[in-house]
FIVOLUM-795437 format. One record per residue: residue in three letters; residue number from 1; x, y, z of N, C-alpha, C in turn. Coordinates in steps of 0.2 Angstrom, whole numbers, plus 5000, padded with zeros to 4 digits. Layout:
! residues N
  code  pos  n.c1  n.c2  n.c3  ca.c1  ca.c2  ca.c3  c.c1  c.c2  c.c3
   ala  NUM     X     Y     Z      X      Y      Z     X     Y     Z
...
***
This chain:
! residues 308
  code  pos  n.c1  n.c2  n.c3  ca.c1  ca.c2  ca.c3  c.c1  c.c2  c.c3
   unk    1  5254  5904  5708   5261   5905   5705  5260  5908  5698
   unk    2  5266  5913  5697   5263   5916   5691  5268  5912  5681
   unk    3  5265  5913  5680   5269   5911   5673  5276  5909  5674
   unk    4  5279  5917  5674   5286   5914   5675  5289  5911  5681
   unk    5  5287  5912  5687   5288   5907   5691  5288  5901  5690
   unk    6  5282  5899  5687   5281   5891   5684  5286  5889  5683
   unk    7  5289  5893  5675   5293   5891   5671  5298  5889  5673
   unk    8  5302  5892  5678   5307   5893   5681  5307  5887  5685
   unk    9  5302  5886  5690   5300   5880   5692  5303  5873  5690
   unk   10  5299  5873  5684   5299   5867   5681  5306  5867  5677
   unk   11  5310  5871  5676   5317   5873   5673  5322  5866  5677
   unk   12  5320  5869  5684   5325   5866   5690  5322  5859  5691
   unk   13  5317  5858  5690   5316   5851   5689  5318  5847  5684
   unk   14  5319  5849  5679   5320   5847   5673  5328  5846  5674
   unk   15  5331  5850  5676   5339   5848   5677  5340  5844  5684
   unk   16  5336  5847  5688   5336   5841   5694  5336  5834  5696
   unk   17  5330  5835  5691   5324   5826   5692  5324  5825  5686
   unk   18  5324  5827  5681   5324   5825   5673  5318  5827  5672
   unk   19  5314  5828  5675   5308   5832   5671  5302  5835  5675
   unk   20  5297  5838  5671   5292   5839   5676  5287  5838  5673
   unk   21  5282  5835  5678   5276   5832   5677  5274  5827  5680
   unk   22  5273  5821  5677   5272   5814   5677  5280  5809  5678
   unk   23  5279  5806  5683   5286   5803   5687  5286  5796  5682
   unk   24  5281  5794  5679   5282   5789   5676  5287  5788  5669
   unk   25  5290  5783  5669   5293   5783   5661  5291  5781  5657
   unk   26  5294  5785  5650   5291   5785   5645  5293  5780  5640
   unk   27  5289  5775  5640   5291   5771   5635  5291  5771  5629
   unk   28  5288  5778  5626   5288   5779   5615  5296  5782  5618
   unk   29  5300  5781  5622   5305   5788   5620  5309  5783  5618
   unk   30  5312  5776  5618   5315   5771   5615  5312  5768  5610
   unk   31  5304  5769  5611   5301   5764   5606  5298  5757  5607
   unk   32  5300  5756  5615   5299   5748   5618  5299  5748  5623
   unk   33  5295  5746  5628   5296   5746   5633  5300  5743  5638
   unk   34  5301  5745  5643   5310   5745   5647  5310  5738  5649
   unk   35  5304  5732  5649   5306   5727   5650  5310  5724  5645
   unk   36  5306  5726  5640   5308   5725   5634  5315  5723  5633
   unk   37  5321  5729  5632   5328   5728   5634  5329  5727  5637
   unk   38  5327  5726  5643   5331   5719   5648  5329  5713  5647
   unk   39  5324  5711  5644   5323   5702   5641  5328  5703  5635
   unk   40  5330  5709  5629   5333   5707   5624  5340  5708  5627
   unk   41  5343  5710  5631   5350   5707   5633  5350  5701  5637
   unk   42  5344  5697  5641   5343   5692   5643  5344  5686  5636
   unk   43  5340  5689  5630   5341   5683   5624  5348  5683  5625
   unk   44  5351  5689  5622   5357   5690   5620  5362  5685  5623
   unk   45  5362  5684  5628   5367   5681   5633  5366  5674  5635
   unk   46  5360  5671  5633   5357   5667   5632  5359  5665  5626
   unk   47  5359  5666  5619   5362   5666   5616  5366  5664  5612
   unk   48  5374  5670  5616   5378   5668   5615  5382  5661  5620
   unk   49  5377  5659  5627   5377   5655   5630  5377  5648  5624
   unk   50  5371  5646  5621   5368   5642   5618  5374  5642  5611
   unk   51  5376  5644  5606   5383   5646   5604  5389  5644  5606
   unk   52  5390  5646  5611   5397   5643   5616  5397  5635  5617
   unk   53  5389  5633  5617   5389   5627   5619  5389  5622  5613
   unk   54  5387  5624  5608   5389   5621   5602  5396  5620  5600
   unk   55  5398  5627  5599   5405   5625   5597  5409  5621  5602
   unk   56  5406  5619  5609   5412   5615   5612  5407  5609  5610
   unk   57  5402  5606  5610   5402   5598   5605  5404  5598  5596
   unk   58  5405  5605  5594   5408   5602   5587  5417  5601  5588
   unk   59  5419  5605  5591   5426   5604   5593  5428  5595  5595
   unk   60  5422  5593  5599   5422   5586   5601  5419  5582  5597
   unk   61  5416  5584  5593   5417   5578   5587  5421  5578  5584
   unk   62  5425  5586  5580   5429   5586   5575  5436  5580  5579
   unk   63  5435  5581  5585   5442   5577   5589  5442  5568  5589
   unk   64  5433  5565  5588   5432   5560   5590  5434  5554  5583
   unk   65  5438  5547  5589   5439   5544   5582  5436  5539  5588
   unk   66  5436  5533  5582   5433   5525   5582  5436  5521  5588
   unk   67  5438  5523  5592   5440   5519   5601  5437  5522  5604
   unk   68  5434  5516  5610   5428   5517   5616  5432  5524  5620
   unk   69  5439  5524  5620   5441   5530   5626  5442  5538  5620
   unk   70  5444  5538  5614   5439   5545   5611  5431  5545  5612
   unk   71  5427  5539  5612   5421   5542   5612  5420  5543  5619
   unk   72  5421  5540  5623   5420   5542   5632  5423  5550  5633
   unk   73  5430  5551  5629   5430   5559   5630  5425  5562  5627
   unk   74  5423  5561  5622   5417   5563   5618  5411  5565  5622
   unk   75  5408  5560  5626   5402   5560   5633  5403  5567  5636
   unk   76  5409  5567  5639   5412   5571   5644  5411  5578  5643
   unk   77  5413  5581  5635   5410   5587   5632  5405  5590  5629
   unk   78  5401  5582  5627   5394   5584   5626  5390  5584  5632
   unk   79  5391  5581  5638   5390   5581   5644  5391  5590  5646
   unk   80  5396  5592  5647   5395   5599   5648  5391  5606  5644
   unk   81  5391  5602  5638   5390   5607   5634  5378  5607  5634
   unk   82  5377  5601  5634   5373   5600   5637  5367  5606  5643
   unk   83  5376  5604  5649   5373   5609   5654  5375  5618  5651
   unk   84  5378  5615  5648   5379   5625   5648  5370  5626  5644
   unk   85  5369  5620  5640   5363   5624   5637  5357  5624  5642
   unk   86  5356  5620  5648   5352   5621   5652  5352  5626  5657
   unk   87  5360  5631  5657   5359   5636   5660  5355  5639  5655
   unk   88  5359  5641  5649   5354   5646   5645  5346  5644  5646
   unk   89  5344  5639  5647   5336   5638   5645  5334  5640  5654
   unk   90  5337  5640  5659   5336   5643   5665  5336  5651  5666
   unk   91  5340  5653  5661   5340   5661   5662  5334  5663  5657
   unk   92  5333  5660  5651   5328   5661   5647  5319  5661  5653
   unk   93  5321  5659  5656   5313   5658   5660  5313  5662  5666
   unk   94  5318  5668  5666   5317   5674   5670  5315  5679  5666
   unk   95  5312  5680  5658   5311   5687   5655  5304  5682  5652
   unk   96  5301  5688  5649   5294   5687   5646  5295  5691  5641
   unk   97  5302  5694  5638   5302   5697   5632  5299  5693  5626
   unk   98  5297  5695  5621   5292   5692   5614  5296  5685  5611
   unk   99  5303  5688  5611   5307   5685   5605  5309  5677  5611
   unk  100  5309  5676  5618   5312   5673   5621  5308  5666  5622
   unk  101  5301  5664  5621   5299   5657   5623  5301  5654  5611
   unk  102  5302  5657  5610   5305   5653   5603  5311  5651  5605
   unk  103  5315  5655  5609   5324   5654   5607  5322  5648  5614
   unk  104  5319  5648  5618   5318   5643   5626  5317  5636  5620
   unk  105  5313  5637  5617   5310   5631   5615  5316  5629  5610
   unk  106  5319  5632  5605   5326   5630   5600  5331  5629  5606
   unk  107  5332  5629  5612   5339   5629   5617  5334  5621  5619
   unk  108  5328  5621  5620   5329   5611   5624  5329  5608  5616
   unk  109  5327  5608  5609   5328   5605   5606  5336  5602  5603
   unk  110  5339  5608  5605   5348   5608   5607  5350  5605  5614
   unk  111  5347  5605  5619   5347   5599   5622  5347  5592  5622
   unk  112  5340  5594  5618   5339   5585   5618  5343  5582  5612
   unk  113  5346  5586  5607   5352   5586   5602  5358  5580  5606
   unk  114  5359  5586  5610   5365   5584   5613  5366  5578  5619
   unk  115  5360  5579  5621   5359   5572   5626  5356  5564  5621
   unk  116  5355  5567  5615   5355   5560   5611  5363  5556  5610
   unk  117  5367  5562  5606   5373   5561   5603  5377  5559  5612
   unk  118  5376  5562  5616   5380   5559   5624  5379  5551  5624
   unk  119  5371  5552  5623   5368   5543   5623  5374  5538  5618
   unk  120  5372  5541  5611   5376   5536   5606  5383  5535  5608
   unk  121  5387  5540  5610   5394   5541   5613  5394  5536  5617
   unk  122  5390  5531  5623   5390   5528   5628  5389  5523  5626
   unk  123  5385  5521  5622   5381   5514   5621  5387  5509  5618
   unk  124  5381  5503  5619   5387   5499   5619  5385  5493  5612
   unk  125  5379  5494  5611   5377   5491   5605  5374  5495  5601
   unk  126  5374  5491  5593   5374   5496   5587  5365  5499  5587
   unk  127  5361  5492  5589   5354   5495   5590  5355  5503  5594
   unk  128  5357  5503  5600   5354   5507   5604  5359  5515  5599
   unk  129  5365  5513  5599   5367   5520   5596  5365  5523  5588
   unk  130  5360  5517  5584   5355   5522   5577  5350  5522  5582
   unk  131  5348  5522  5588   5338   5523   5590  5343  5530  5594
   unk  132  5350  5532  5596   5352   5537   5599  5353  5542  5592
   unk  133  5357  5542  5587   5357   5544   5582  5352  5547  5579
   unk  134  5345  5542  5576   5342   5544   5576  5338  5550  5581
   unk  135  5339  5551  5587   5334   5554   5590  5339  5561  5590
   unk  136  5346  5563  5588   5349   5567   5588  5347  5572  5583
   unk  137  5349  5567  5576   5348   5572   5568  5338  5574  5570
   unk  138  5335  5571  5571   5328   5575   5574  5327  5582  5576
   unk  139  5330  5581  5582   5335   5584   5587  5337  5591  5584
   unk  140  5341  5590  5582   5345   5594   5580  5342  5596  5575
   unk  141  5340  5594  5568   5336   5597   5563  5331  5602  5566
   unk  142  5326  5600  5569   5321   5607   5574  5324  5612  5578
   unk  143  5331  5610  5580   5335   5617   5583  5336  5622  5578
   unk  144  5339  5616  5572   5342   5622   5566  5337  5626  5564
   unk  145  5333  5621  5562   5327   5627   5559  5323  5632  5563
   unk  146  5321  5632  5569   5322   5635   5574  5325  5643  5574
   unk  147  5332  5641  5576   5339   5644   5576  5338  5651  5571
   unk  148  5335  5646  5564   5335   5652   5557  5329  5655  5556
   unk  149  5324  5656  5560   5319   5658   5560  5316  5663  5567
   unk  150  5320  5663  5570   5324   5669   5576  5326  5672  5571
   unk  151  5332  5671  5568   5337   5677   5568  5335  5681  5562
   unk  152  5329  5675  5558   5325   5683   5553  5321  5688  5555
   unk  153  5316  5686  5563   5314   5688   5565  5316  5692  5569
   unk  154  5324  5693  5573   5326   5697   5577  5335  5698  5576
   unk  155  5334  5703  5569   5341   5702   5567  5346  5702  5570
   unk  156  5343  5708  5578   5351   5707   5583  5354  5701  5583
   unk  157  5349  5696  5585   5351   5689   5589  5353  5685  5582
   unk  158  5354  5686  5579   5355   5680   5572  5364  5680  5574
   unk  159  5369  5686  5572   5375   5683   5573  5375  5678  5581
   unk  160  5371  5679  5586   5374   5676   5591  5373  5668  5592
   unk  161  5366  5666  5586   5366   5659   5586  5370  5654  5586
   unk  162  5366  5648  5587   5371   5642   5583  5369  5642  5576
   unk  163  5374  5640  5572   5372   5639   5564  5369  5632  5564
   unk  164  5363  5631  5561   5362   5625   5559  5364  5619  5557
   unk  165  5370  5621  5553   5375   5616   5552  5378  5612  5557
   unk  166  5380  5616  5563   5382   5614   5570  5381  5606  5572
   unk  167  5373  5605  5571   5368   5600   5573  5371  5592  5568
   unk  168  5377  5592  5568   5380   5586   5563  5379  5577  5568
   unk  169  5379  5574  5565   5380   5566   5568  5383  5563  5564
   unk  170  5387  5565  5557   5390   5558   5553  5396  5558  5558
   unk  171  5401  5562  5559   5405   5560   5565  5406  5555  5570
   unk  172  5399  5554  5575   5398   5551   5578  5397  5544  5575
   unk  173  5392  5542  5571   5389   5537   5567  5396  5534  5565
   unk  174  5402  5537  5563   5407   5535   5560  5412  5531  5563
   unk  175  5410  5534  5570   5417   5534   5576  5414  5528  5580
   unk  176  5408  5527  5582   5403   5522   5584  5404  5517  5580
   unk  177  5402  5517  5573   5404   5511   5569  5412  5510  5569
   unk  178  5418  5509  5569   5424   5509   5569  5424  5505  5578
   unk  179  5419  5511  5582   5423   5506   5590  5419  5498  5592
   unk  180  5415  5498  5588   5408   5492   5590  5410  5487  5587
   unk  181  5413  5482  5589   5413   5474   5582  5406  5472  5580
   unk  182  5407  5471  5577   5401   5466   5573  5403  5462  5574
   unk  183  5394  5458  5573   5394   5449   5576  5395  5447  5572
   unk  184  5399  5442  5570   5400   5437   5567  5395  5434  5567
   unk  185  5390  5431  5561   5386   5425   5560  5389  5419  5563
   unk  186  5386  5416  5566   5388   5409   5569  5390  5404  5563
   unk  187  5395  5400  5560   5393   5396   5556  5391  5390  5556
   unk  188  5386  5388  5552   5383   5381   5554  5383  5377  5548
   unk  189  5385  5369  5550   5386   5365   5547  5382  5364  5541
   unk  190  5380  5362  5536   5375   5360   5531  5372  5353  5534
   unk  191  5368  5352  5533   5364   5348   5534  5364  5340  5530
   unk  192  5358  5339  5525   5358   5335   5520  5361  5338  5515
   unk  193  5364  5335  5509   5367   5334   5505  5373  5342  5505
   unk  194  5376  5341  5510   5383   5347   5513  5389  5344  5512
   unk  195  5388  5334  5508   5396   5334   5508  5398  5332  5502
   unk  196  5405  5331  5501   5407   5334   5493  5402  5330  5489
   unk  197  5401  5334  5483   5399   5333   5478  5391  5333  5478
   unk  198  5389  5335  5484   5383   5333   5485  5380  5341  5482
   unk  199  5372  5342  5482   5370   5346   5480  5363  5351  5487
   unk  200  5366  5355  5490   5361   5356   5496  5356  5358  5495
   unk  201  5350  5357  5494   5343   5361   5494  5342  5365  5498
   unk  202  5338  5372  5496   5339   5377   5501  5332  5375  5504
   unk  203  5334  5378  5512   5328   5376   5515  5323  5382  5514
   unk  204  5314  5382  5516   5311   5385   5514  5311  5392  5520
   unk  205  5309  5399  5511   5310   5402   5512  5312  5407  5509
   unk  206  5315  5412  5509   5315   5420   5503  5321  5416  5499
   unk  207  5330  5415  5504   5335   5415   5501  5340  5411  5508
   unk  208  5346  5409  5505   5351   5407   5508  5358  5408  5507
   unk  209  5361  5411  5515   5367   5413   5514  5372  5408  5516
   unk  210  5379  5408  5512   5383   5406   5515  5389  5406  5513
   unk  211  5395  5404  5514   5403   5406   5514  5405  5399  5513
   unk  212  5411  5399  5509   5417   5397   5506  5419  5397  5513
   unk  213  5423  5389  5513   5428   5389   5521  5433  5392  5522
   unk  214  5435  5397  5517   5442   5403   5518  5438  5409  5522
   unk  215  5431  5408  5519   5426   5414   5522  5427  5421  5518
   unk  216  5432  5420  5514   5431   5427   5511  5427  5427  5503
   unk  217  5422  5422  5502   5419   5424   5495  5414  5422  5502
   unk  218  5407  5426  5499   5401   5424   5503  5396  5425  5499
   unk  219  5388  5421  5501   5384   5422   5494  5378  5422  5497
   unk  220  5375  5426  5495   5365   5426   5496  5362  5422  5490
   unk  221  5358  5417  5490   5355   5414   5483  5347  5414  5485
   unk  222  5344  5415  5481   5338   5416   5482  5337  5410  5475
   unk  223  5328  5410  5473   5327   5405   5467  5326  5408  5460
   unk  224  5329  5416  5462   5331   5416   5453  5334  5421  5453
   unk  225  5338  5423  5459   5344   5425   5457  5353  5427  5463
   unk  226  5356  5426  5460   5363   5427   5468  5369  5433  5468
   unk  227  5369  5433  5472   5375   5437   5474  5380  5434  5478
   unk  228  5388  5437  5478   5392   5433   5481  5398  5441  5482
   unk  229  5399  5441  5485   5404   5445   5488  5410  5443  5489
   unk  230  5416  5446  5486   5424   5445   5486  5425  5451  5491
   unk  231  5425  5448  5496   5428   5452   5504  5434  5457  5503
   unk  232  5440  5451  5503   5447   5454   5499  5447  5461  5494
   unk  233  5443  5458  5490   5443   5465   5483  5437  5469  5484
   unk  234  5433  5471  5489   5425   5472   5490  5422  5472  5485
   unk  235  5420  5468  5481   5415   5467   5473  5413  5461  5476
   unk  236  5406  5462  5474   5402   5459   5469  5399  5455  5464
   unk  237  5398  5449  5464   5396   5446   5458  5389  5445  5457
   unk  238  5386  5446  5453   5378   5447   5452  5374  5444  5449
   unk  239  5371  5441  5449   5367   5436   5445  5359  5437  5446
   unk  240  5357  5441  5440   5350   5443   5439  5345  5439  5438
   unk  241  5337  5440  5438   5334   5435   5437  5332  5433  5430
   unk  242  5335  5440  5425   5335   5438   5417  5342  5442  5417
   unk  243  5345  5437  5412   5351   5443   5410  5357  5440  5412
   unk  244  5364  5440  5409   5370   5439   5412  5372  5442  5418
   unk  245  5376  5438  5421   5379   5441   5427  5382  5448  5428
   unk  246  5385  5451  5432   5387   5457   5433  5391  5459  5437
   unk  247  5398  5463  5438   5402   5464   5443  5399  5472  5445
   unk  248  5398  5472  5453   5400   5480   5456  5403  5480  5460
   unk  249  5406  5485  5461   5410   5489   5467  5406  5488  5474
   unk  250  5410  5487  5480   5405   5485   5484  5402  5478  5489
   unk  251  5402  5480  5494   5399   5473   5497  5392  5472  5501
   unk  252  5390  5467  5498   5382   5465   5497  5381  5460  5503
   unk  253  5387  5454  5504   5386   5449   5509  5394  5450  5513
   unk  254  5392  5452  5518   5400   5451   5523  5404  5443  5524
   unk  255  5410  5445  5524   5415   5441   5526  5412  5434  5532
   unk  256  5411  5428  5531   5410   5423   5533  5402  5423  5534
   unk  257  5397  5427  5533   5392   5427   5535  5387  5420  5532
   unk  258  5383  5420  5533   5379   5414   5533  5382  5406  5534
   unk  259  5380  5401  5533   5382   5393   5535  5391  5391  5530
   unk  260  5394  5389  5534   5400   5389   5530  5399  5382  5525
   unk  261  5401  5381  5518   5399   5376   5514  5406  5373  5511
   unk  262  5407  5366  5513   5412   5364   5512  5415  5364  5501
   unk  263  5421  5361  5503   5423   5361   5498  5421  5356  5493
   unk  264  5419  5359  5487   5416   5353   5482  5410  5352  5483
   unk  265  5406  5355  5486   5398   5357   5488  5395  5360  5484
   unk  266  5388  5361  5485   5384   5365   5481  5379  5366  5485
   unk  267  5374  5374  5483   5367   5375   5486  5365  5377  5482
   unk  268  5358  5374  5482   5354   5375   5476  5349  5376  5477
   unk  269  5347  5382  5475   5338   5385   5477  5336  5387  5472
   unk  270  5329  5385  5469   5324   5385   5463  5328  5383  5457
   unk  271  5330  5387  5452   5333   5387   5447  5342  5390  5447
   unk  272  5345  5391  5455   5349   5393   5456  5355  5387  5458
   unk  273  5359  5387  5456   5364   5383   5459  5373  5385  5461
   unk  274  5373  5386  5465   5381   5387   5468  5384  5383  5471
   unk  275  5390  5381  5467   5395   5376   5467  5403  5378  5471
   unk  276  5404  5377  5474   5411   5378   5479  5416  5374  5474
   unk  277  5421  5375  5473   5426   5369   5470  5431  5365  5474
   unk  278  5433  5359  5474   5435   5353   5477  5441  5358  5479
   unk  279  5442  5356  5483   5450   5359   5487  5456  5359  5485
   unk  280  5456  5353  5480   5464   5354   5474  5461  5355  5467
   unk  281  5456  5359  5466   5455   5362   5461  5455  5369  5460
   unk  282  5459  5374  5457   5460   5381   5457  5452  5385  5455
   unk  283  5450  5388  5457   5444   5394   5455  5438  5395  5460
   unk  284  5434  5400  5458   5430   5401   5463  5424  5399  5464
   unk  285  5419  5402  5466   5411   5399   5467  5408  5401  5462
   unk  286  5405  5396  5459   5400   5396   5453  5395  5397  5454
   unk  287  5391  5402  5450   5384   5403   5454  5381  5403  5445
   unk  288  5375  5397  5444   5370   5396   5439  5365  5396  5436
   unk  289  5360  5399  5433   5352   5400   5433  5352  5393  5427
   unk  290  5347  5389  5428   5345   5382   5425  5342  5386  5419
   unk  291  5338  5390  5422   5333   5394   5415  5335  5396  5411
   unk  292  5341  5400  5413   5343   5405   5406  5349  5405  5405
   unk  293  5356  5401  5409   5361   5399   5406  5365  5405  5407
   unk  294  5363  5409  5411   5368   5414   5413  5369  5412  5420
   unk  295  5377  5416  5422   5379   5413   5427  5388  5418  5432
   unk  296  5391  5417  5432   5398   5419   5434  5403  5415  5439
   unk  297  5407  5416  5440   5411   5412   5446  5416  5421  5447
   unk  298  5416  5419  5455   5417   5422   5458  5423  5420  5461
   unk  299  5428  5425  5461   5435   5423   5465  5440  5430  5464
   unk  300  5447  5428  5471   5450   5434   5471  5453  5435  5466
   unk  301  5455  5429  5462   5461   5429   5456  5456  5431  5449
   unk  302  5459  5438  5447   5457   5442   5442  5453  5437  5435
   unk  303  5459  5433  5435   5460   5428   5428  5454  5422  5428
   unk  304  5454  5419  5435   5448   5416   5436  5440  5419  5437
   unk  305  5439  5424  5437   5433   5429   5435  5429  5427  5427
   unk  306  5421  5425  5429   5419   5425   5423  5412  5428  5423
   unk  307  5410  5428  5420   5401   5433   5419  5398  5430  5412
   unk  308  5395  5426  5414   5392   5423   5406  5383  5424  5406
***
């Protein structure tokens, strides 16, 4: 065939079949191979999947308040959002593109995120929902960072992330404490020297807690120094192991906790002694170091307050 023939040849092929030559495609003409773009729209979709799934459990926190049936709906949408991310992590295991086993691995630590926080949402004691919590913020901190180290490496995919932020539990932790009661310490009787006027030695051991029979002044005493909590007004009265007493904002001992201690009583551990006052006398619980003479009484009425 001569020259121009050729030419001509290869003309009609080129507008025909798009070229002449070699039938194979060329992968410098994009720059990447053609698998390549179809694993980076498989992230892409993926993704925006993993995203979508976020914003439906931040939606349900923002919504979650402190009753079992908020957090039961709560389950319900971390529950779904859950499976949306195990579709992502399922479509993520059809492409062998570069960028795709990092995001596969940031989508189960988003999983296990969310299947923590489902856990805390269900539970029914306070132990089980901090060992759920806890395995969430874990969780979810490995996604986020994760998340932010994709998206320097493959700027397309950064707007379609989850934000790091996303991966919250104080919601939860807040909404869970509000639905849970706390257990009341059992109160128990005093033993030797529990009735009026008597003075009760503390049994052995670091410290001793107990309550005023209104239950709302309550006191840890240890042997050289106490604390007593005004429930009503949340302060505390503080008694150091050198040094005058002291009020803070705040509660150190809960409302009736430890052994309820009659009126006109006292407990007295090493150099510490707190006194109850008889039941027709006005004022609160006296708490006294033997050694240094500092001391305070603790009570709701402003005027009966002392720190010495």
């Amino acid at each position: 065939m001569t020259a121009g023939r050729l030419t001509g040849f290869c003309l009609v092929l080129a507008i025909g079949f798009g070229g002449c030559g070699s039938s194979e495609p060329d992968s410098t003409a994009t720059g990447a191979p053609v698998v390549a773009d179809g694993g980076n729209k498989i992230a892409r979709t993926a993704a925006t999947t993993l995203q979508d799934a976020m914003l439906t459990a931040q939606r349900s926190l923002d919504s979650t308040t402190g009753t079992r049936s908020s957090l039961a709906r709560a389950a319900l949408k971390l529950r779904a959002a859950s499976s949306q991310t195990s579709d992502a992590i399922a479509m993520l295991s059809a492409t062998s593109e570069a960028t795709v086993p990092e995001l596969a691995q940031a989508a189960k630590h988003q999983r296990d995120y969310l299947e923590a926080m489902e856990s805390a949402a269900t539970s029914r004691s306070r132990t089980d929902v901090r060992q759920a919590l806890r395995g969430a913020q874990s969780a979810g901190r490995a996604a986020g960072e994760a998340y932010v180290e994709i998206g320097r490496g493959a700027p397309d995919l950064a707007g379609s992330l989850p934000e790091s932020s996303s991966f919250r539990v104080a919601e939860m932790r807040s909404a869970t404490a509000a639905a849970l009661p706390r257990a009341k310490p059992k109160a128990r009787k005093l033993s030797a020297g529990s009735t009026p006027g008597g003075a009760a030695p503390a049994a052995d051991g670091g410290s001793r807690t107990f309550h005023a029979p209104s239950g709302n002044v309550a006191c840890t005493v240890s042997a050289e120094t106490a604390a007593c909590t005004v429930a009503s007004l949340s302060q505390t009265f503080v008694l150091p192991a050198s040094g005058a007493g002291f009020l803070e904002s705040g509660t150190r001992v809960g409302r009736g906790a430890g052994q309820s201690v009659g009126y006109g009583s006292s407990v007295r551990m090493g150099s510490i002694t707190c006194s109850v006052p008889a039941q027709n006398v006005a004022g609160g619980i006296t708490c006294t170091n033997a050694n240094t003479g500092h001391g305070f009484e603790a009570s709701r009425v402003s005027s009966r307050q002392k720190l010495f």
